[in-house]
C-alpha positions as CSV (number, residue, x, y, z in Angstrom):
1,X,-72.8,-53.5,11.8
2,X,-70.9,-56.6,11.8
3,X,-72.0,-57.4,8.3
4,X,-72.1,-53.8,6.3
5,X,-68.4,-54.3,7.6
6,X,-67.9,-57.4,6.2
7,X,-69.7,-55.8,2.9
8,X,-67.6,-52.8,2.9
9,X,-64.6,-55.0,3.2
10,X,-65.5,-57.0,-0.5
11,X,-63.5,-55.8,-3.2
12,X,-65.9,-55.6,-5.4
13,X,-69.7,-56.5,-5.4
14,X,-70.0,-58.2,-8.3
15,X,-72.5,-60.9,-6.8
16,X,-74.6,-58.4,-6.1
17,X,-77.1,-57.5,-8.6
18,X,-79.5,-54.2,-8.3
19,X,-82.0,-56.3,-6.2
20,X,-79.7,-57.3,-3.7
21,X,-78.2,-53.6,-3.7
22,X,-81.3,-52.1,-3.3
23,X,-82.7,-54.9,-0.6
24,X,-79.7,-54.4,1.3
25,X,-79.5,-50.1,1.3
26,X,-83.5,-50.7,1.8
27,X,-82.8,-52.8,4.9
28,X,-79.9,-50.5,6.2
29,X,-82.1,-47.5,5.7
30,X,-85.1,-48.9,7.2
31,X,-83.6,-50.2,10.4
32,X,-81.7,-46.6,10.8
33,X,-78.4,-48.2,10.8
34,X,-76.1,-45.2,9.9
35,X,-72.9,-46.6,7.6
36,X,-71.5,-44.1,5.4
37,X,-68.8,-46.5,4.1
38,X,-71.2,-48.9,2.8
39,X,-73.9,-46.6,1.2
40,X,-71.0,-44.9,-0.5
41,X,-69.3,-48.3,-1.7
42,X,-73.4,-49.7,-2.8
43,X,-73.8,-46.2,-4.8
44,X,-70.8,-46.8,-6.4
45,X,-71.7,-50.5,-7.1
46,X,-75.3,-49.7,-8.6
47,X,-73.7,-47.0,-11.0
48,X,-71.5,-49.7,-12.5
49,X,-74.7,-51.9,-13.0
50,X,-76.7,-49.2,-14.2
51,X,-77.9,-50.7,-17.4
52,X,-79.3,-53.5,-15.2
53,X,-81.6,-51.6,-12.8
54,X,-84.6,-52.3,-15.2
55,X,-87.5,-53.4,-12.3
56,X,-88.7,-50.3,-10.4
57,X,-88.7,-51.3,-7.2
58,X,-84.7,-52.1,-7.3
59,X,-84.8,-48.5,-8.7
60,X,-87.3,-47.1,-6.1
61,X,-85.9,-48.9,-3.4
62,X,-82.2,-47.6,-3.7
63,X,-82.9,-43.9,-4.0
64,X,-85.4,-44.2,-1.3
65,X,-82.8,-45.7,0.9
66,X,-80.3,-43.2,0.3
67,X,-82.5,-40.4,0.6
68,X,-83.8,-41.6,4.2
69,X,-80.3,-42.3,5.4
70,X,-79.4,-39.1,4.6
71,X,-76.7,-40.0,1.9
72,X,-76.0,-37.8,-0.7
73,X,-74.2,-38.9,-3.7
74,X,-75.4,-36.8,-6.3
75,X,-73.6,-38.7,-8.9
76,X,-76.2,-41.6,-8.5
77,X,-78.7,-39.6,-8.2
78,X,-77.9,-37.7,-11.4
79,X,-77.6,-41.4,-13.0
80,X,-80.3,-43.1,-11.6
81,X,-82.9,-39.9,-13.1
82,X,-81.5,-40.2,-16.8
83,X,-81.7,-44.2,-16.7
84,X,-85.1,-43.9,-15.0
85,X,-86.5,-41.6,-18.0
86,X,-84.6,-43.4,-20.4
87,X,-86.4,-46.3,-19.6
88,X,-89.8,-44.8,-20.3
89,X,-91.2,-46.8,-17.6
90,X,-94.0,-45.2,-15.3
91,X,-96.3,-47.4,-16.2
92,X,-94.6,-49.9,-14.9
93,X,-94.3,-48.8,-10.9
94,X,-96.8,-49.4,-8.7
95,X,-97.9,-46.2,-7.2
96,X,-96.0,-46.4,-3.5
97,X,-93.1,-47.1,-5.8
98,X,-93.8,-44.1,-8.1
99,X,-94.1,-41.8,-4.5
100,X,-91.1,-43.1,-2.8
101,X,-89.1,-42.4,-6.1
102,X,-90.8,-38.8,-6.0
103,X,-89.8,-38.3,-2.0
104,X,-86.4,-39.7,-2.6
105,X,-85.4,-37.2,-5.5
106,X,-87.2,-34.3,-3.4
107,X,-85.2,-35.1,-0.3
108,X,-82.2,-35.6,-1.5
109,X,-81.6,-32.6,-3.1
């Protein structure tokens, strides 16, 4: 908790590109660490970096951690779907990627 605290307290997460956004929610998620402050304050980060979330795992990874930790922000959500089919990119995730996206957008709505 010590360090989503520290994260939360950043003014701005410029450093932290959509792997690191997505590794981090993904590690927060996974452990079942519960920190409202800093999923909201990584959503917001990720929608300003949109246009950069071009791998699918960064992609996969942060609506998959949202969606397990129970945080809505259907803003991001909204987002994430129209850059995900704007980016024409199935092909490109692997299939657990592909079905975690799939869970993710069915949970969290």
């Amino acid at each position: 908790r010590k360090m989503a605290n520290h994260i939360v307290a950043l003014d701005r997460l410029v450093r932290f590109e959509p792997q690191a956004l997505s590794n981090t929610l993904w590690a927060y998620a996974t452990a079942d660490v519960r920190h409202p402050k800093l999923f909201q304050k990584m959503a917001n980060a990720a929608l300003g970096k949109l246009d950069r979330f071009t791998h699918p795992q960064d992609f996969s990874n942060t609506v998959w951690a949202c969606a397990k930790a129970g945080f809505r922000h259907p803003k991001l959500f909204d987002k994430m779907a129209n850059h995900f089919v704007g980016l024409d990119s199935f092909h490109r995730f692997e299939p657990q990627a592909l079905s975690n996206t799939t869970w993710a957008f069915a949970t969290a709505q």
